[in-house]
Phi, psi and omega in degrees: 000132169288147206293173198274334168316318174295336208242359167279337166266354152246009163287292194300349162262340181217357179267138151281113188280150152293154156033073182207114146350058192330303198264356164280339175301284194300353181249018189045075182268266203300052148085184194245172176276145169280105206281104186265138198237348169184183195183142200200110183079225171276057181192139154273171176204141148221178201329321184263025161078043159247157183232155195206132176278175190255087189253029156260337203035074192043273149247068163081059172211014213220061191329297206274012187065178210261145161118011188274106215277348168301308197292308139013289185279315193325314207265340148304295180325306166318281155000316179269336183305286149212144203271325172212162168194162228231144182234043167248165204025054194055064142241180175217202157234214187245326163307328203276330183281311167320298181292304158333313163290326195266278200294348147341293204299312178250359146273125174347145169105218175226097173280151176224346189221167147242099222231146236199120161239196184245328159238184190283322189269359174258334165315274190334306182307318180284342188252355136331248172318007148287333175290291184344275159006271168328288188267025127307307184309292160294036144071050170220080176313316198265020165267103154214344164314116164278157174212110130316160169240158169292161193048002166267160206236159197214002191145163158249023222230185201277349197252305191286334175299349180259001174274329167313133180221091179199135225261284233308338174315313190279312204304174178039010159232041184042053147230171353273193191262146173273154219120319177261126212240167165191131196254151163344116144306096207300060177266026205321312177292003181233332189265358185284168179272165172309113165094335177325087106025135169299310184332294182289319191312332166291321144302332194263341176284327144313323197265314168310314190312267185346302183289337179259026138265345134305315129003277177289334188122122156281342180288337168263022181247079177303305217190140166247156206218117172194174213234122180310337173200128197318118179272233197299346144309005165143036186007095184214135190269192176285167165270163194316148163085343181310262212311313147347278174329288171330281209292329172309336174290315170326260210352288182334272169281032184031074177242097208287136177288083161279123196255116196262090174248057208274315154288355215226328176282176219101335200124310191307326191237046166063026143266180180256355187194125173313323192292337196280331176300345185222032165041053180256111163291082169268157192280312188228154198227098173283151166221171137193254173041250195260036183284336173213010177061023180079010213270333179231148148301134164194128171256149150188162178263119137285126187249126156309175165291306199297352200265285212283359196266327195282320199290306255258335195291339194281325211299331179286004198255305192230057150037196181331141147310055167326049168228134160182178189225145184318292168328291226314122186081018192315101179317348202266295169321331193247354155310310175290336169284328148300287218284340177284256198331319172310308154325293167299324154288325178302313196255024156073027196302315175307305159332274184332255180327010178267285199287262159355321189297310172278009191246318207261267207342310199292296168334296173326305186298302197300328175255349187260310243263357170247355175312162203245294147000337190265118223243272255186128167242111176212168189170158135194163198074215168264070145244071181258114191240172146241162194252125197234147191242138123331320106253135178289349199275313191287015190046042166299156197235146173293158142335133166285339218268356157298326183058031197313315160319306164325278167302324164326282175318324153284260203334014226208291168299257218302353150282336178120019189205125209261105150255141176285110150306105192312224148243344194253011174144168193289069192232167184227140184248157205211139187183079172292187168260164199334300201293022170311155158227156198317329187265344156286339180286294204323329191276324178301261173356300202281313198294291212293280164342319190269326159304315177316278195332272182356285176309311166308000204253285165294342158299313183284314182313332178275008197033046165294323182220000000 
């Protein structure tokens, strides 16, 4: 390995970072890139011999914790076998019939195909052009309008980044595109009205769904797109009664459910799929994330029955399916995603995260939920975040330009421990990996805490509180 000085200076001469400050990258305000060199469990190391637990599991994906050598092997063994071949015109391998029969067999809804990308926003992008698809084929060209919610998140790519309903997403790259809609965030703490009941606040977030397909046409309303719990718009779970409400308005107007379980399948929210956790009939179904734990890009559109039957009936009508990606299906990839799932089934992770799950939360509250900064303590599964305020009794929101959220997360990071600072109001977010244990939360838990103080320290001193 070249020494670290050598290889920060051609990261910082040639990577375009994601969601990173160009000229503060490049003129080193913020520092050298961090080089991460292993990871063995809950835990990273880089280059300069630091170690950090991972309480994100790199982005919300890295299920099965990091160093797992069955997957390894899994993706060698492939490799030497055969590293690639192409899934256009029926051909396949026997892992991709294999991973395919198995998410059959086990994702919500009533799945009958599987069609296989490399992320979650190329997912999307596919299930996109499915609506599209679809009712062209039965014959409703203008059922096309998607309706998204603020704050969800759906991708970054040009259909799924407008499906994203978060402006910094949109600004200065002409989204979203038109055609993509957005509806109410399912928050009861920042949307209810005063004395609002979760019930009711569900009902009332169902009935805007409703009036703006109305509105809009229900004959141009193809699809709703939505995340059984909010990911990175502020990891918030639904309020009572949500999905219910939600899908009787779909019905009503045969408005296909898209389910984004690109974070929430798997395992994550102490299910084996968030919709089995919130009793959601979705037409179509994303996953990836942890669908291979991150270990290969690997995606996929699950297509329902009521989806795939139009397609399948249309084909001596309009012909081949014209959609696919050189990868789709990369034999390397769906090795690996088996060799995954063989985990999360052996070692029961959805149990796990269930259980562990209610162990983190219960911590969180005993240590965050009386802090005078602190709004809102929420979770389920292993997800969790806290909401920090200004004042708590009137929900006044800090100066953004305080960044609380921010220094929370460094101060956290200079402990030894990786939380996200949300992109959406001053929160701090949390999404280990399955294989936390009760006594890794508790350490998770108290390094957070102990970053809160910090911070909370310099406000005052800064006569922020």
């Amino acid at each position: 390995m070249n020494d670290i000085k050598t290889i920060a200076e051609k990261d910082r001469a040639t990577v375009l970072h994601p969601f990173t400050q160009l000229k503060d990258f490049a003129t080193g305000k913020i520092g050298d890139p961090t080089i991460v060199t292993g990871g063995k469990g809950i835990r990273i190391h880089d280059a300069q011999g630091h170690s950090y637990i991972d309480g994100f599991a790199g982005l919300y994906c890295v299920n099965i914790g990091y160093g797992r050598t069955e997957v390894a092997e899994a993706i060698a063994r492939q490799a030497y076998n055969l590293a690639y071949y192409h899934t256009y015109a029926a051909h396949t391998t026997e892992e991709l019939a294999n991973l395919s029969d198995r998410l059959v067999r086990t994702a919500p809804g009533k799945p009958s195909k599987v069609f296989y990308g490399l992320s979650g926003s190329d997912a999307n992008e596919t299930q996109a052009k499915l609506v599209w698809y679809y009712n062209n084929l039965r014959g409703q060209p203008k059922k096309k309008k998607i309706i998204s919610r603020d704050r969800g998140y759906h991708g970054c790519s040009v259909i799924s980044g407008s499906m994203t309903g978060m402006s910094f997403y949109h600004d200065h790259m002409n989204l979203p595109f038109p055609g993509i809609l957005h509806t109410g965030a399912p928050h009861h703490y920042w949307g209810a009205e005063p004395g609002e009941a979760e019930e009711s606040f569900s009902r009332r977030r169902a009935a805007e769904l409703e009036q703006l397909i109305v509105r809009e046409g229900p004959e141009t309303v193809g699809a709703f797109i939505a995340e059984p719990v909010l990911g990175t718009g502020g990891i918030t779970p639904p309020p009572d009664g949500y999905w219910h409400e939600i899908q009787t308005v779909l019905r009503r107007y045969d408005v296909l459910l898209i389910a984004d379980e690109v974070i929430c399948g798997f395992g994550r929210t102490g299910a084996d799929f968030g919709c089995t956790l919130y009793g959601m009939e979705p037409d179509l179904v994303t996953v990836a994330k942890g669908l291979t734990s991150g270990y290969v890009p690997l995606s996929a559109a699950i297509v329902g029955e009521r989806v795939y039957a139009v397609m399948e009936e249309a084909a001596d009508r309009v012909g081949a399916f014209s959609h696919g990606y050189t990868y789709s299906g990369h034999p390397i990839a769906a090795a690996a995603a088996n060799a995954v799932l063989d985990i999360v089934e052996k070692e029961r992770l959805s149990d796990r995260a269930r259980t562990v799950g209610l162990h983190f939360l219960k911590r969180l509250k005993e240590r965050f939920a009386q802090l005078e900064i602190v709004g809102e303590v929420r979770g389920v599964g292993l997800l969790g975040a806290v909401e920090f305020v200004a004042d708590r009794q009137t929900k006044r929101r800090f100066d953004a330009n305080l960044k609380v959220g921010a220094r929370i997360s460094k101060a956290a990071r200079d402990r030894g421990l990786i939380a996200r600072a949300m992109p959406h109001g001053d929160i701090l977010g949390f999404a280990p990996p399955l294989v936390v244990s009760e006594s890794e939360i508790d350490e998770i838990v108290e390094i957070a805490y102990r970053a809160t103080k910090h911070v909370m320290d310099e406000l005052v001193k800064e006569s922020a509180i």
